[in-house]
C-alpha positions as CSV (number, residue, x, y, z in Angstrom):
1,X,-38.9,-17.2,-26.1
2,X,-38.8,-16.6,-22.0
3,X,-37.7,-19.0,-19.6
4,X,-41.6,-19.6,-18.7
5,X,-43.1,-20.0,-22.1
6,X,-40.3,-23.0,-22.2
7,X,-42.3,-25.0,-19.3
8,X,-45.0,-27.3,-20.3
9,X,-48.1,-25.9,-20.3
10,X,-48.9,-27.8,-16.7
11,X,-46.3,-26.4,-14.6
12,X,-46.1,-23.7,-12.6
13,X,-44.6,-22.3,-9.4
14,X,-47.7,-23.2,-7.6
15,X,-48.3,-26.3,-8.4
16,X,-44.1,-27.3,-8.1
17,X,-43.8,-25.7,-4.6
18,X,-47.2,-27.9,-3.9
19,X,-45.9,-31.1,-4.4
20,X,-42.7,-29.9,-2.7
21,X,-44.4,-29.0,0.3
22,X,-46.4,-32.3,0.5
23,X,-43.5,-34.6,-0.5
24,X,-41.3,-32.3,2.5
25,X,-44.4,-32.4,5.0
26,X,-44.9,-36.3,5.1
27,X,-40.9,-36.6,5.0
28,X,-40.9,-34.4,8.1
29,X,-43.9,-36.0,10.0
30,X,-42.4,-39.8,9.3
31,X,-39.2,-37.8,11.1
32,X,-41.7,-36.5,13.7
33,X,-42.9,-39.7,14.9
34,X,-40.2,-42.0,15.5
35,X,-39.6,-39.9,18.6
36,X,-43.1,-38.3,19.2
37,X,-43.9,-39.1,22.3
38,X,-40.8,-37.5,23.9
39,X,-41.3,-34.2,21.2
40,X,-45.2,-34.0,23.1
41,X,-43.3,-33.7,26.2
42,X,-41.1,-31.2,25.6
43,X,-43.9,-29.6,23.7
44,X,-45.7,-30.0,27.5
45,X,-42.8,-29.0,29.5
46,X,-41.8,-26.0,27.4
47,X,-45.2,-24.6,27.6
48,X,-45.1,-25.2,31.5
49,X,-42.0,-23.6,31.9
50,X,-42.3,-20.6,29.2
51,X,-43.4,-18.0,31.7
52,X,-40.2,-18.9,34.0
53,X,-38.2,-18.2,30.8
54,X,-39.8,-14.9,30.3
55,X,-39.1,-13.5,33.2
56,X,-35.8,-14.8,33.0
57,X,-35.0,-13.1,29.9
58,X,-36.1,-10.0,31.4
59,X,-32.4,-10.2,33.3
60,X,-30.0,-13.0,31.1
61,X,-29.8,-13.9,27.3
62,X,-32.6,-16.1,25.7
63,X,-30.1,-19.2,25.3
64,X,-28.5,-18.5,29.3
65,X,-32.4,-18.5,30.2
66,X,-33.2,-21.4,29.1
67,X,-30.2,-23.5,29.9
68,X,-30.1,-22.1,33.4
69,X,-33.8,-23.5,33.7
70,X,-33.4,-26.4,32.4
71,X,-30.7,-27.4,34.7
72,X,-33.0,-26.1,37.5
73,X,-35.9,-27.8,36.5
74,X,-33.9,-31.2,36.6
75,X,-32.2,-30.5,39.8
76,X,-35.4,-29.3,41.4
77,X,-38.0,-31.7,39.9
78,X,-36.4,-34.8,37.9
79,X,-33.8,-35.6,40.9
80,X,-36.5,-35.7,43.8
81,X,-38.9,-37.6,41.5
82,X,-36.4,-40.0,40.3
83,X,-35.7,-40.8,44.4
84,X,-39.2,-40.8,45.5
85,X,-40.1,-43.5,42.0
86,X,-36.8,-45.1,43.5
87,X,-38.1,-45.6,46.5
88,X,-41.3,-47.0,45.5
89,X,-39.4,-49.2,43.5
90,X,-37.8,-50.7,46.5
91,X,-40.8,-50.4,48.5
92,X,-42.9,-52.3,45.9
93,X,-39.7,-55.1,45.6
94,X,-40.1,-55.1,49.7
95,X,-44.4,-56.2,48.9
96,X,-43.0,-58.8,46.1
97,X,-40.5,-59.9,49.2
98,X,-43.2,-60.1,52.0
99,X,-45.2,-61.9,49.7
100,X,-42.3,-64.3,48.8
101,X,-41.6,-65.0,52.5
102,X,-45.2,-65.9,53.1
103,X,-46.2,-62.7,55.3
104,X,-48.4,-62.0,52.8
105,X,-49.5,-65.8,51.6
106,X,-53.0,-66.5,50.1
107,X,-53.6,-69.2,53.1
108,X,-52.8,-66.1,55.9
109,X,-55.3,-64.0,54.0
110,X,-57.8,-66.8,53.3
111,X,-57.5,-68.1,57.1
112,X,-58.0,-64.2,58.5
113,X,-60.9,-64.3,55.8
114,X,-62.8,-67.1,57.7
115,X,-62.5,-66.2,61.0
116,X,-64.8,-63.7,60.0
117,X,-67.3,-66.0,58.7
118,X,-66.8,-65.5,55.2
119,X,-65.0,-68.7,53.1
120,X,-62.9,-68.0,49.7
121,X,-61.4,-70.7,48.0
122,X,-58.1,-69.4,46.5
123,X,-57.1,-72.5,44.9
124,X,-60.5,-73.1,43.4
125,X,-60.1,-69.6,41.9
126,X,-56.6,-69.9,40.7
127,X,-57.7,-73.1,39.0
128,X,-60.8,-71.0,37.4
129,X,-59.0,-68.3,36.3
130,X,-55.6,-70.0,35.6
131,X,-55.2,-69.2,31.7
132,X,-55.9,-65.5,32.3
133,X,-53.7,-65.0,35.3
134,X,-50.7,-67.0,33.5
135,X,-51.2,-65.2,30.2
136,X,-51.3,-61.7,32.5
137,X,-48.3,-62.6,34.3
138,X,-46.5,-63.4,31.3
139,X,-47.8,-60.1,29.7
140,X,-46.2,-58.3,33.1
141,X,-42.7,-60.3,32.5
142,X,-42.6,-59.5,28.8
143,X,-43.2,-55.9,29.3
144,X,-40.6,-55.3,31.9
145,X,-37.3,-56.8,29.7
146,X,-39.4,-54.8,26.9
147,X,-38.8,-51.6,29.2
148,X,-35.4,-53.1,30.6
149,X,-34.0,-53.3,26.5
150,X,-35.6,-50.0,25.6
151,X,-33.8,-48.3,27.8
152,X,-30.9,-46.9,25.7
153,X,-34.1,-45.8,23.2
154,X,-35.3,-44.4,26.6
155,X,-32.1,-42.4,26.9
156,X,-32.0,-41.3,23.5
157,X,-35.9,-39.6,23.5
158,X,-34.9,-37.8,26.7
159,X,-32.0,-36.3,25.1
160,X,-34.2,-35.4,22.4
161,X,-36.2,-33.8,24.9
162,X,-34.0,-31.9,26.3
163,X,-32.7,-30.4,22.5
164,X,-36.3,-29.8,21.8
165,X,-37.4,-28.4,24.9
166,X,-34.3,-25.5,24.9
167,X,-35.3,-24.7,21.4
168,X,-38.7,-24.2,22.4
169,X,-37.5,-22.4,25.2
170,X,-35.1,-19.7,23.3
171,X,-37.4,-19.3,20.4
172,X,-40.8,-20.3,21.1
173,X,-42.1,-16.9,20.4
174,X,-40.5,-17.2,16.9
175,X,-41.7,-20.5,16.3
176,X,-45.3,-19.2,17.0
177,X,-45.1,-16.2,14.6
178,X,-43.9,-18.7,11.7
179,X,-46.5,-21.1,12.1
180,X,-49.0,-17.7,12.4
181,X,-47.6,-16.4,9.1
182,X,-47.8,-20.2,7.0
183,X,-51.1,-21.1,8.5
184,X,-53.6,-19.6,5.6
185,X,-56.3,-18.1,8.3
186,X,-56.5,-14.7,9.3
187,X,-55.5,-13.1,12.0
188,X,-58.4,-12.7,14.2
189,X,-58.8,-16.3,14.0
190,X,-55.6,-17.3,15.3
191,X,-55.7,-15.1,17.9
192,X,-59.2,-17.0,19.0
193,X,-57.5,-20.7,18.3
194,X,-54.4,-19.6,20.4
195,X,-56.2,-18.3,23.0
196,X,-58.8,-21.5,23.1
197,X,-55.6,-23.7,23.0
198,X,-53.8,-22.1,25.3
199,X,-57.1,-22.4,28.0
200,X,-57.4,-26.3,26.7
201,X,-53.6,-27.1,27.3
202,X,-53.4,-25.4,30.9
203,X,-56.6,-27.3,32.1
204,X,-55.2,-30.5,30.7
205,X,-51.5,-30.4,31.7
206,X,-51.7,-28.0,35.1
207,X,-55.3,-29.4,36.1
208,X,-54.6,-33.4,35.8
209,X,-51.5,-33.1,37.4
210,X,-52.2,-30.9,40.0
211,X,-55.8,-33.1,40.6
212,X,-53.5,-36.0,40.7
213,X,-50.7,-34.6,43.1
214,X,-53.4,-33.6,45.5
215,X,-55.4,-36.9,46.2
216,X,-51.9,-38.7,46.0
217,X,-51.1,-36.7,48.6
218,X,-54.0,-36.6,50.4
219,X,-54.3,-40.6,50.3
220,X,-50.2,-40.9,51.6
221,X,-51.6,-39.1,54.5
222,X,-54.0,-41.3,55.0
223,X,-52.0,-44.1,54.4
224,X,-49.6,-43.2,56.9
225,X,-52.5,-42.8,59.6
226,X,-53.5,-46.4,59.6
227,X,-49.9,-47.5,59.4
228,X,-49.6,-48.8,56.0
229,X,-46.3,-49.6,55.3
230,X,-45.0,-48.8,51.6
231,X,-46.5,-45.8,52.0
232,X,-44.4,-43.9,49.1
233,X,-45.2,-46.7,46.8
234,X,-49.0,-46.5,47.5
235,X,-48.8,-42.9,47.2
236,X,-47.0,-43.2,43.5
237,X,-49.3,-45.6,42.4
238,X,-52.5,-43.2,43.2
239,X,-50.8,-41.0,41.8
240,X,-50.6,-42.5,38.5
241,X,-53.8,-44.3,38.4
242,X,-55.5,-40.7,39.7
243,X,-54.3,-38.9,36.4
244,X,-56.7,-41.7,34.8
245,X,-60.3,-40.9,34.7
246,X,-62.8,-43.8,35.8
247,X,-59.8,-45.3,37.5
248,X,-58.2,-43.1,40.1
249,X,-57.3,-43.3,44.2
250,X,-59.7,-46.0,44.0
251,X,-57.8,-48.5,42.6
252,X,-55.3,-48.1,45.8
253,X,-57.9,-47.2,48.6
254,X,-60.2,-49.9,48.2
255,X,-57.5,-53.0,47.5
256,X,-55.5,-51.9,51.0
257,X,-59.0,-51.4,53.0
258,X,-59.9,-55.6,51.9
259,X,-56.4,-56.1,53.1
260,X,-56.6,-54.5,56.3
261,X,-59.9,-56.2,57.3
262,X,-58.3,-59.7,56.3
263,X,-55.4,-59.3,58.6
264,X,-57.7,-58.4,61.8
265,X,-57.7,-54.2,61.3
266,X,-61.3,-53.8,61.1
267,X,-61.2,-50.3,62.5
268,X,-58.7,-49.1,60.0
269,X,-60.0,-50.6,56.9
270,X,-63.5,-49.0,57.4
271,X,-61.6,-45.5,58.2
272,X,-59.3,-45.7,54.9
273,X,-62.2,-47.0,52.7
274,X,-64.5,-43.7,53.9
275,X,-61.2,-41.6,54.0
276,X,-60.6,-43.4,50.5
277,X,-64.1,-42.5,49.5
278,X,-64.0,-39.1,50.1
279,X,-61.0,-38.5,47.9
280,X,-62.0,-40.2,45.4
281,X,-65.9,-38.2,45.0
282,X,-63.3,-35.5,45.2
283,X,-62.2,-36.0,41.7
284,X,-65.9,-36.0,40.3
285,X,-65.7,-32.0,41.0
286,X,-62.2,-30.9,40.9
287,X,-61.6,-32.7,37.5
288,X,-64.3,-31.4,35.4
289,X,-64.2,-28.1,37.5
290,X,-60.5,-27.4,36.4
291,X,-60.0,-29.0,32.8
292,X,-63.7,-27.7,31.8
293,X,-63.6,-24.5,32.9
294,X,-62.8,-23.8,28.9
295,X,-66.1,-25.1,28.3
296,X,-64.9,-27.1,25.2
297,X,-64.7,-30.1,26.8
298,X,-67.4,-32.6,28.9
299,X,-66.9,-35.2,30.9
300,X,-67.3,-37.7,28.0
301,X,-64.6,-35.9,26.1
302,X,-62.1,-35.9,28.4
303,X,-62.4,-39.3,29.5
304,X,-62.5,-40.3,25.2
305,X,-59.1,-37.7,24.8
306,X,-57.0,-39.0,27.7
307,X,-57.8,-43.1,26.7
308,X,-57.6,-42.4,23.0
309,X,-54.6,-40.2,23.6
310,X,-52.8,-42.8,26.1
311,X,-53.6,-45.2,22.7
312,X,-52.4,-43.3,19.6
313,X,-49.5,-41.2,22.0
314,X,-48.4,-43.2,24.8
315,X,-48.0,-41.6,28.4
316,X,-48.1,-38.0,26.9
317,X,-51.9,-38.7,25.5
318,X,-52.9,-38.2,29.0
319,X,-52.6,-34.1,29.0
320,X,-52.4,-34.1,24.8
321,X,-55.7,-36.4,24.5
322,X,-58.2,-33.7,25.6
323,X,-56.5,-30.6,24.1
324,X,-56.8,-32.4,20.6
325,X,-60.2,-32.9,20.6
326,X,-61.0,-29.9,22.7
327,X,-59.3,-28.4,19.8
328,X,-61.1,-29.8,17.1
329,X,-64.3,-28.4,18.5
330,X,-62.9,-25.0,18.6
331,X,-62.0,-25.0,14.9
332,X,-65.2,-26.5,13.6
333,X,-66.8,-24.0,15.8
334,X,-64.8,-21.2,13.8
335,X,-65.1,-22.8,10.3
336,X,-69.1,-22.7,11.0
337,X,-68.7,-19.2,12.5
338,X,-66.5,-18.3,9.2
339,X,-69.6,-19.7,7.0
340,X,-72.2,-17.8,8.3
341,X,-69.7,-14.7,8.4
342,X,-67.0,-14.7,6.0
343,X,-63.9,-12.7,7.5
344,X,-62.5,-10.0,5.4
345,X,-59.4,-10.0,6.4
């Protein structure tokens, strides 16, 4: 009798290397996403910095390539970044110290405040709102030694970064052809899902950021016009807060105009908050003009990716929020076009 009329009657290949594959699958994702979020961004960063590589490659070896750029990439953009967040660290510890000194008390503002005809009771507030500002501030404290004892974790994910990112980097193109050959869809299908992705992930990653580096940098400049001092910090801050939708330069803009009419700069404040304005109707435009230029994605969508994505991702669900449900719409769009006409191969 053969070695395969000895196997019960329920085995087979098949079915063993299916329950392999599951078993291996879930092992590997559990793997996966105890250091997801810093896999997403060198998933990001790689496919930023994959056309540098190529035309690298065209003069060094792959693995030369992509070390040489990876040094250069954290000479040329992780230094200056790390000084300018630096600096808005200290810039942001000088506001805390102004604040601490009394330059910028409540009673200053509040007595500016009613020499203008207008009366606010800050201590009446406080009172009011007491329990939520306590329980805020103790959120704020609890999340900074949070980030102060995660930092060896921090240190850890990036170097995981950087390992992932080089891989991607020296054998991307490898990587892709795999997943091309295991994924059980044909070929004319992939090519339409890669190229959909590929439109969804340069909208999300290049168009947020460069949306975001633009009215950060057009606010600075403003900013620096009416004399605002922590300018870098201000600048940072739009920065971040403009890579959120619904949010954006106006949660910087409109706080520092109130605080340059309370301290007797009329003039200023009503500059900065139309300067301010402008900027921000800026982003109702550019945005959607950049990251849906795909077409897969609204204004809803993109605003449900990048807050679902910050949620289930972290940081990195900003720019991988939107390409996964962009995504999804382009393969239920296939899997209806594949319905109505079945590919043959």
């Amino acid at each position: 009798m053969t070695e395969e009329g000895d196997r019960p009657r329920w085995f087979s290949d098949r079915a063993g290397l299916s329950i392999l594959a599951a078993v291996s699958g879930i092992l590997a994702a559990l793997l996966v996403l105890t250091q997801l979020q810093y896999i997403l961004l060198a998933i990001v960063l790689a496919y930023v910095l994959t056309p540098a590589q190529r035309r690298l490659e065209r003069h060094l070896r792959s693995v030369t390539a992509a070390l040489s750029l990876i040094l250069l990439s954290v000479f040329a953009i992780f230094i200056p970044v790390a000084y300018i967040l630096l600096v808005a660290i200290q810039q942001g510890l000088g506001l805390l110290t102004a604040i601490q000194d009394g330059e910028l008390s409540l009673d200053t503002i509040q007595d500016r405040i009613g020499t203008s005809g207008y009366v606010i009771d800050f201590d009446l507030l406080y009172t009011t709102y007491q329990e939520p500002i306590a329980t805020g501030l103790e959120r704020l404290a609890t999340g900074a030694i949070t980030v102060i004892g995660g930092l060896p974790g921090v240190l850890i994910g990036l170097t995981v970064t950087v390992f992932v990112l080089f891989a991607l980097l020296r054998n991307g193109e490898q990587l892709v052809a795999w997943l091309r050959s295991v994924v059980p869809v044909s070929d004319r299908v992939q090519r339409e899902l890669l190229d959909e992705l590929d439109t969804l992930m340069w909208a999300s990653v290049i168009g947020n950021v460069a949306v975001a580096v633009v009215q950060a940098v057009l606010l600075g400049i403003g900013l620096v016009l009416v004399g605002m001092p922590g300018v870098v910090f201000l600048t940072v801050a739009t920065f971040i807060l403009t890579l959120l939708p619904l949010v954006g330069a106006f949660g910087v803009w409109l706080p520092v105009s109130i605080y340059l009419l309370t301290i007797g700069r009329p003039i200023s404040a009503v500059l900065l908050f139309v300067y301010g304005s402008l900027v921000s109707a800026s982003d109702l435009y550019v945005r959607p003009a950049i990251i849906n230029r795909s077409g897969a994605l609204n204004v809803a969508t993109i605003v449900v990716g990048i807050f679902g994505g910050i949620i289930l991702f972290g940081a990195m669900g900003l720019f991988v929020g939107p390409v996964v449900l962009g995504g999804t719409k382009v393969v239920l769009d296939l899997f209806a076009q594949e319905r109505v006409e079945p590919t043959t191969g």
